[in-house]
C-alpha positions, 0 to 999 in steps of 0.5 A: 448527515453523519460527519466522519472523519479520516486521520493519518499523520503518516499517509499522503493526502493523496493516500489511495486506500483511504482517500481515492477508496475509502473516503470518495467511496463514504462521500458518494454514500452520503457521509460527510467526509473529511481526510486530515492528513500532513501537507493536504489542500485545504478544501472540499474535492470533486468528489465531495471530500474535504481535505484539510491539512496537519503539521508535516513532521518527522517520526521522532516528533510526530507525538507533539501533534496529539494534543492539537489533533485532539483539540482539533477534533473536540471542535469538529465533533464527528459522530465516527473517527478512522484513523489509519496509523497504530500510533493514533490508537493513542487517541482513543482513551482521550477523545472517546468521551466526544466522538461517539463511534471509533474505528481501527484501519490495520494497513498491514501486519503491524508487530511484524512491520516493527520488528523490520524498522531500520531505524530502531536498534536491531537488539530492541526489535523484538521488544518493539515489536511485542509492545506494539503488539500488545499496545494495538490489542488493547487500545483497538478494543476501545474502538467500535469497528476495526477494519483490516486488509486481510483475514490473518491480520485479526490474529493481532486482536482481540474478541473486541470489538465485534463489529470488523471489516476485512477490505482487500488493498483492490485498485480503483479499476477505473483509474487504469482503463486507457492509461497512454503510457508515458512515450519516452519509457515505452520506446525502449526496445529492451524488455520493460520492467516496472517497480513502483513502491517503497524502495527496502530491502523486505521489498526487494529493491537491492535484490532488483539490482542484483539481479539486473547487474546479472544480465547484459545491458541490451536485454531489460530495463528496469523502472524504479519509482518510490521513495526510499525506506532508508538512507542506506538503501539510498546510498547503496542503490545510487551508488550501484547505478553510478558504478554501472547499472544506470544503463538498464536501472532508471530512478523514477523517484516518487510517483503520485498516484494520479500518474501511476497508470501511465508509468506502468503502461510503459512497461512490459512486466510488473515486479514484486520481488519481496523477501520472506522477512516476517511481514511478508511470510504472511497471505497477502496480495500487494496492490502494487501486483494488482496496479501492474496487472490491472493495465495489462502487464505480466508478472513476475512475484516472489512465491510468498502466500497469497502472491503466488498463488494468485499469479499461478492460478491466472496464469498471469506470470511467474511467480518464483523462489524469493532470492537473486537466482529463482528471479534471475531464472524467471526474468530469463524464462520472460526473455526467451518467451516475450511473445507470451507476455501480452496473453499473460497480461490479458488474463491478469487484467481479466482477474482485476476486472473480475475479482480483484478491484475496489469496485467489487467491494467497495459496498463491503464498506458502505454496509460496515459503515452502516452497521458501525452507525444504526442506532444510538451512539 
């Protein structure tokens, strides 16, 4: 049995793309699958998947872990590595001696996520981000596969390696049918808007308050889950509610994906409200959009690529002019029509089913897998 490991020193042990995805789907295929993540349960799962557990650090010091987490795997000895984050690229020149097949998941358009990090000096993050870039080339190719989640995301890398894989962020549809909504949130007769992801400014969070500061207090509510990207998009979004908006803007905090379905059951209207920052110029189709169409809800996006044109094309909401006043506008216009908004849902929930879930493509990664691992290392 070929024994794999997944490795991340950023991503929760209960990650959806590569655990509930990515490693139960290997695990089913036959694989010996193992996730080493911070904070995991050590064991083997349900579903076949052994889970074991890293050092929880913070940014600043999670290179102290390289050592150990090399060690670690001269003792395992997969016969494949998949590591999820750009930093772990620096494992490859030290354990390819070892572990024969090595493998790149590029989550996102990582230079341009760099170029956006509150945490580094904003006169440096041009640096950072063309040494990012240039690092994430040039140890990737050391690899024997790359997977990406969308084509533009192979831009960043080289001719090498050849063996790639492009794997849409599609949710587990499973995981959504019959979701109860949680009782407490459903009961609210204002119109229900939920947000679930990191709280940033690229991702809209002060944009939301903005806009629901605009609209009176008995028209909409707002759900906000996930953790904040920044203590002063923190500070600055607990501080509006205390002033005020905690009447129609409630903190969920974070919200595991186990209950997810029933947070956005809940609600009326899934909002994705990203900014044309850098990252978010690229095509890309956010699983959170996905999730929320996936129980049946309306949509409301900014008209970025891939987004807008899919919400368009389902006719499964609005997708509007990224800022305050297009997102004010569309919030309106699902106002005034809130008898449409279960069609709309219908038909985004139909587009999950039909195109847009992992159970669609799910054996793109069974096949990678076998390519990456027929004959000899």
């Amino acid at each position: 049995m070929t024994r794999v490991v997944h490795l991340s020193v950023v991503h929760k042990p209960d990650d959806p793309r590569i655990y509930e995805r990515e490693c139960r789907t290997l695990a089913a295929a036959g694989y010996e699958v193992m996730y080493l993540a911070p904070g995991a349960a050590r064991g083997r799962d349900e579903h076949g998947v052994l889970l074991a557990p890293l050092p929880e650090r913070g940014r600043s010091t999670r290179f102290l872990d390289s050592i150990a987490i090399a060690k670690a795997l001269r003792a395992l000895r997969p016969q494949v590595l998949h590591v999820h984050d750009p930093e772990l690229l620096t494992l490859f020149p030290a354990v390819k001696a070892f572990i024969p097949r090595l493998v790149y998941d590029m989550h996102e358009y990582v230079p341009e996520a760099v170029a956006g990090k509150h945490y580094i000096p904003e006169k440096a993050r041009p640096f950072a981000s063309q040494a990012t870039a240039t690092a994430q080339k040039s140890l990737a190719a050391l690899g024997s596969g790359v997977v990406v989640v969308t084509d533009e995301q192979l831009e960043a890398l080289g001719s090498t390696p050849r063996l790639r894989l492009v794997l849409p962020n599609y949710p587990r549809l499973e995981r959504f049918a019959g979701a109860e909504p949680l009782p407490d949130l459903a009961a609210d007769p204002r119109l229900k808007l939920v947000y679930v992801g990191s709280l940033s400014r690229g991702r809209g969070c002060a944009l939301m308050l903005d806009v629901m500061e605009l609209l009176a207090a008995g028209e909409a509510v707002l759900y906000l889950g996930g953790t904040f990207a920044s203590p002063d998009m923190e500070e600055e979004t607990r501080r509006r509610l205390a002033a005020g908006l905690n009447d129609r803007v409630t903190l969920l905090g974070r919200v595991a994906p186990a209950e997810l379905p029933r947070y956005l059951a809940a609600a009326d209207v899934v909002w994705i409200p990203s900014v044309p920052t850098a990252q978010y110029r690229h095509p890309t189709i956010p699983t959170k959009l996905l999730e929320g169409m996936a129980v049946g809800l309306a949509s409301l996006v900014s008209n970025l690529p891939g987004r807008g044109e899919l919400v368009r094309l389902e006719e499964c909401g609005l997708a509007v002019e990224p800022g305050v006043e297009g997102h004010l506008r569309g919030l309106r216009r699902l106002l005034a029509n809130r008898r449409e908004l279960p069609q709309m849902g219908a038909r985004g929930r139909r587009a999950v089913e039909r195109r847009f879930c992992w159970e669609v493509v799910a054996g793109d990664l069974v096949d990678f897998y076998g390519s990456l691992c027929a004959g000899p290392a």
